[in-house]
C-alpha positions as CSV (number, residue, x, y, z in Angstrom):
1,X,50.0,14.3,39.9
2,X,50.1,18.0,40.7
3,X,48.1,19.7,43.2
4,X,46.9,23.2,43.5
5,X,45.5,25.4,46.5
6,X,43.6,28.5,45.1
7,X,44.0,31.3,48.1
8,X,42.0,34.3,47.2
9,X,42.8,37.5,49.9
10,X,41.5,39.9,51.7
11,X,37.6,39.1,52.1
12,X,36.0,41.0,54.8
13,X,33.0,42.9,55.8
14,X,32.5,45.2,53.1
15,X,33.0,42.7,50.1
16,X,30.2,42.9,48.4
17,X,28.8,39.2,47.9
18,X,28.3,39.5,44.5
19,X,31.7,40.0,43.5
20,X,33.0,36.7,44.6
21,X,29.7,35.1,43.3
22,X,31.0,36.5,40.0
23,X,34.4,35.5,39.9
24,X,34.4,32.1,41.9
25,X,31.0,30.6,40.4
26,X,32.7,28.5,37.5
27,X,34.9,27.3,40.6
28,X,32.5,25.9,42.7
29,X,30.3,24.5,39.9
30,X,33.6,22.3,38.8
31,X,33.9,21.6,43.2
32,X,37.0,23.1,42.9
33,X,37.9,24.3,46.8
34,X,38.4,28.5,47.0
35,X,40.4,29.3,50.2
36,X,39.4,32.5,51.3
37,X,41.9,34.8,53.3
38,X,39.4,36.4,55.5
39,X,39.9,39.6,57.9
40,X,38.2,38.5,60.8
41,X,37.6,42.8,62.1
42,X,38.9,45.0,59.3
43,X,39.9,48.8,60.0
44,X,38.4,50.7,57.4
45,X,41.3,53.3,57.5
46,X,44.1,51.1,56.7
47,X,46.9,53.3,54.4
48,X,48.5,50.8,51.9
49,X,52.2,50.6,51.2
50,X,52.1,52.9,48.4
51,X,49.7,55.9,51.0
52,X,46.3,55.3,49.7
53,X,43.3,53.8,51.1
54,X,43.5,49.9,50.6
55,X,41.5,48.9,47.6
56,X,40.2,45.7,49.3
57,X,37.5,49.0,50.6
58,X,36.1,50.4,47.9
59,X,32.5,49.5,49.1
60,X,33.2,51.7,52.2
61,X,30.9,54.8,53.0
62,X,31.2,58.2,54.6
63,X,29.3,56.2,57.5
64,X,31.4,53.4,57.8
65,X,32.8,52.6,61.8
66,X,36.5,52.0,62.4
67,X,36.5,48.5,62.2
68,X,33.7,45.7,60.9
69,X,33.9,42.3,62.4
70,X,33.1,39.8,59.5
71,X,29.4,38.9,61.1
72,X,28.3,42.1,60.7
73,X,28.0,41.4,57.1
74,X,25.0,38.7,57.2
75,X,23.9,38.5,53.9
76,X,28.0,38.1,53.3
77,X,28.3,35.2,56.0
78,X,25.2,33.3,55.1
79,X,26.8,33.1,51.6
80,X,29.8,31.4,52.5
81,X,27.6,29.0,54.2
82,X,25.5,28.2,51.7
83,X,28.3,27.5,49.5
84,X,30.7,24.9,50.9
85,X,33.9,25.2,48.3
86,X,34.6,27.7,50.1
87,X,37.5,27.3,52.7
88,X,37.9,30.4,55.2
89,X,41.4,30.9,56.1
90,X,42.6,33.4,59.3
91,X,44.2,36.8,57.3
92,X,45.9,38.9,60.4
93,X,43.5,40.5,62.4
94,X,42.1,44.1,61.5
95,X,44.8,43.8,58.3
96,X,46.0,47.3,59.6
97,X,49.8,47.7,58.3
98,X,52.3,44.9,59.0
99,X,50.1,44.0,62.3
100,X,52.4,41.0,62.8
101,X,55.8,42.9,62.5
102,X,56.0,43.6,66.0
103,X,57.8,41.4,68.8
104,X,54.9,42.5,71.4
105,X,53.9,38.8,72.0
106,X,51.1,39.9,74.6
107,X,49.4,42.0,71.5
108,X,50.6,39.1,68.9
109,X,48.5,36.3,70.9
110,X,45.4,38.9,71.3
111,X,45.3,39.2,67.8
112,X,45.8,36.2,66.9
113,X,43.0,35.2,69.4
114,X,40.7,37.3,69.2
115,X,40.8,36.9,65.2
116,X,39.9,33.5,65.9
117,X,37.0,34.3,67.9
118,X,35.8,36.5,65.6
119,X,35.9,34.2,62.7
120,X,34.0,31.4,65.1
121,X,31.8,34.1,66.2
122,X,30.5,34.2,62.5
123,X,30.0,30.2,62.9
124,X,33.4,29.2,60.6
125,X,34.9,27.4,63.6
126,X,38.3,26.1,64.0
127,X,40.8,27.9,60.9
128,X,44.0,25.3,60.6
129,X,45.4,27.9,58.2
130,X,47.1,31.4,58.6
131,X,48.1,34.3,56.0
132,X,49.7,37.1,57.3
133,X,48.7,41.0,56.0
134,X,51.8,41.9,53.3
135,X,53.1,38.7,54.6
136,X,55.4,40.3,57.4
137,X,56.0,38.0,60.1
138,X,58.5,38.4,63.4
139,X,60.2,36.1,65.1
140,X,58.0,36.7,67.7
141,X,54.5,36.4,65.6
142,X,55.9,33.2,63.8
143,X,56.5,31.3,66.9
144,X,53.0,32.5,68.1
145,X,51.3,31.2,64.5
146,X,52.9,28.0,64.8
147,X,51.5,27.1,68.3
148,X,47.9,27.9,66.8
149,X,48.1,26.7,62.8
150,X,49.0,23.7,61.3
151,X,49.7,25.4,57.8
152,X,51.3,29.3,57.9
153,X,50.9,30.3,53.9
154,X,53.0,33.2,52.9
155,X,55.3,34.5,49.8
156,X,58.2,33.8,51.4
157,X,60.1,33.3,54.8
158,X,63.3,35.5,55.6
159,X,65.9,33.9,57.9
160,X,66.1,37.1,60.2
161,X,62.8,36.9,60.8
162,X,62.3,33.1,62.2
163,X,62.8,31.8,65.5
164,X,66.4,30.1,66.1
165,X,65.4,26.8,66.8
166,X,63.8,26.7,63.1
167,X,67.4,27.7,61.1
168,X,68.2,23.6,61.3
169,X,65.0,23.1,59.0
170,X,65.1,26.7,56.6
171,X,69.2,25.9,55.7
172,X,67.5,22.6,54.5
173,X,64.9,24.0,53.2
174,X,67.5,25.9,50.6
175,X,69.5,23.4,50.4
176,X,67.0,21.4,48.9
177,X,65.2,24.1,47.0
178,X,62.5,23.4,48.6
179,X,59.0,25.7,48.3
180,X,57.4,24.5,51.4
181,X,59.2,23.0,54.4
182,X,57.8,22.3,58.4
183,X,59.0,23.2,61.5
184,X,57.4,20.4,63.8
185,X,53.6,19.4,63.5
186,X,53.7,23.0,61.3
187,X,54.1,23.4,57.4
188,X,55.6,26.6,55.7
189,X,53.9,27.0,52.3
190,X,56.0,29.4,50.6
191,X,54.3,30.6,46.8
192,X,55.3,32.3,43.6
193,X,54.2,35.7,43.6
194,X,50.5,36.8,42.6
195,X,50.3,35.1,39.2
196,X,46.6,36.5,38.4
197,X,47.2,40.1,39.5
198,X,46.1,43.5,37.0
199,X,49.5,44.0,37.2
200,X,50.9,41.0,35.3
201,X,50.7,40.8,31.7
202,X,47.4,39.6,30.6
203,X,48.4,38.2,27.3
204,X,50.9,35.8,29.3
205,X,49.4,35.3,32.9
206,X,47.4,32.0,31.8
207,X,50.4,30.7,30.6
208,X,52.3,31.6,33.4
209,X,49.9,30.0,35.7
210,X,49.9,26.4,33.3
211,X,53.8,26.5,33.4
212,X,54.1,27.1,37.3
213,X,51.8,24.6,38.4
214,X,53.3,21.8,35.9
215,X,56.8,22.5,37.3
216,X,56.1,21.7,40.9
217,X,53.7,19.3,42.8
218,X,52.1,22.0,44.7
219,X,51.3,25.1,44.0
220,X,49.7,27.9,46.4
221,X,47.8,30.5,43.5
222,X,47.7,33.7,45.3
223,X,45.1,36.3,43.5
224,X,43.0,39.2,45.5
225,X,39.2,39.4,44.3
226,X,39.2,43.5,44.6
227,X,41.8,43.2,41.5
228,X,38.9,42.3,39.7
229,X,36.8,44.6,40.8
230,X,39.3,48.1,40.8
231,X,37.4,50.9,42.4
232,X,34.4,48.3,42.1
233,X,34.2,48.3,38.4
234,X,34.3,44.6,37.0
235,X,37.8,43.8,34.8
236,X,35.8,41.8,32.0
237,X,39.3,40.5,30.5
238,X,40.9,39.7,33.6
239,X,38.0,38.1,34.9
240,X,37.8,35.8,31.9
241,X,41.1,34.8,32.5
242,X,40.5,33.5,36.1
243,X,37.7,31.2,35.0
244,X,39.8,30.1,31.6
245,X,42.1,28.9,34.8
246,X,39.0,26.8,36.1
247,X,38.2,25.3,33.0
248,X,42.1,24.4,32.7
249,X,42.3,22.7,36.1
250,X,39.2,21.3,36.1
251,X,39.7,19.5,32.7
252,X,43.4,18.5,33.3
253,X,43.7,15.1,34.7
254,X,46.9,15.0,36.3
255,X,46.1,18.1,38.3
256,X,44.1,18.1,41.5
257,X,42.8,21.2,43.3
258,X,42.8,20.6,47.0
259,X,41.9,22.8,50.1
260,X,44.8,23.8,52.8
261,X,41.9,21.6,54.9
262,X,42.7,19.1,52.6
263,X,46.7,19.4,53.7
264,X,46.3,20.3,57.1
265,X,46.5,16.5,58.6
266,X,48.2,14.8,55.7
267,X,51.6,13.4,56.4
268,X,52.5,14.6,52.9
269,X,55.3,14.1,50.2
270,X,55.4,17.7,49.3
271,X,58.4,18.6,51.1
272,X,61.1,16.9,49.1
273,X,62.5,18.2,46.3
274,X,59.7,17.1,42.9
275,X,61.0,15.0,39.8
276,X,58.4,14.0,36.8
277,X,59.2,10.4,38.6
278,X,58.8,11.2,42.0
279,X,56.1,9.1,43.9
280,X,53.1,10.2,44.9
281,X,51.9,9.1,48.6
282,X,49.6,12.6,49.0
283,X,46.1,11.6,49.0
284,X,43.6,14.3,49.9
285,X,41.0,11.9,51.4
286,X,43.5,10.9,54.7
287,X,43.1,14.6,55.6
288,X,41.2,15.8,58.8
């Protein structure tokens, strides 16, 4: 059996509600789990890698405050509700740029606090699950997540960058070839790039999501629904593509879509290298 998590990033108080109604319907219709990366108080201001205004904002106004904590979006938050495939995930704080770089623990643990206030605030209670913005961890910030998550889902994890006492567990880790690996009651979800991204080859990027997810027995799909929606114009083609995915997981029978929820208290055999014969002890159902 091979199991996917679908982590879609970036929601916050300015995505329109339609938009992920649009793209995620033929999801939750199939009870496939969607995993939102929500910003619990996006800045509005935030300047992307490349100097521009990040596209996750399209929808913002000449009006617009600062920052927008996710409640102030009701008709946004009553959606997400009403809909229980979806999963919300923590995603930084404000998302301004690398917010979790810095070694300041003091303004590490208010972010990561007050985050988690916010997104309880808006009634989504306890998040087990944490993505950071760009994915740029510290040492200092990782240690922080850890004592706060039980699953830290990022691209990748660079040795500099982790706390000593985890080397033991990342030099296994590549050893062992391993995608995701866990430093105590922790687990490092590591995944392979944005396969449904504008910027990937459309003709191919089906393909290259069927071949990823049959090599490995989980896979983390990583897409952002503003690429979709670029400058808040729909993407008919790509969008067909992301439910053809549905259709594909939801038909497949030795495939299982599961929610980081659904990881979060399962003494898993995902850490170990895979083989076609491996066993499989995961069972979603044990999860908290």
């Amino acid at each position: 059996m091979h199991y996917v998590i679908l982590r879609d990033d970036d929601t916050n108080a300015l995505t329109p509600v339609e938009c992920l109604e649009q793209l995620y319907r033929p999801f939750l219709d199939r009870s496939l789990p969607v995993n939102l990366a929500v910003i619990p108080n996006v800045r509005t201001d935030t300047i992307s890698t490349d100097g521009a205004l990040e596209k996750y904002l399209f929808a913002k106004r000449a009006d617009t405050p600062a920052e927008l904590p996710i409640a102030s979006n009701n008709e946004l938050v009553r959606y997400l509700h009403e809909n229980p495939g979806f999963h919300v995930l923590q995603h930084g704080y404000d998302h301004s740029l690398f917010e979790f770089g810095s070694d300041q623990r003091a303004g590490i643990a208010y972010r990561l606090e007050q985050g988690a206030a916010l997104l309880a605030a808006a009634g989504f209670g306890e998040c087990y699950t944490f993505v950071a913005p760009y994915d740029r961890f510290s040492r200092v910030s990782l240690g922080e997540v850890a004592k706060r998550f039980a699953i830290i889902s990022a691209g990748w994890f660079e040795l500099r960058r982790l706390p000593f006492t985890w080397w033991p567990q990342y030099a296994l880790k590549k050893i062992f070839n391993r995608p995701h690996w866990k430093v105590g009651r922790t687990s490092l979800l590591t995944h392979p790039g944005c396969l449904l991204s504008y910027q990937r080859p459309y003709a191919t990027m089906l393909k290259s999501v069927k071949q990823q997810v049959e090599s490995q027995r989980l896979t983390v799909l990583v897409t952002h629904w503003w690429e979709y929606f670029r400058g808040g114009r729909p993407d008919p083609a790509m969008i067909e593509i992301l439910h053809a995915t549905a259709e594909w997981l939801a038909n497949n029978p030795n495939i299982k879509v599961i929610s980081f929820d659904d990881l979060a208290g399962s003494n898993a055999s995902l850490f170990r290298p895979w083989t076609a014969n491996s066993p499989q002890h995961f069972t979603p159902e044990t999860a908290r």
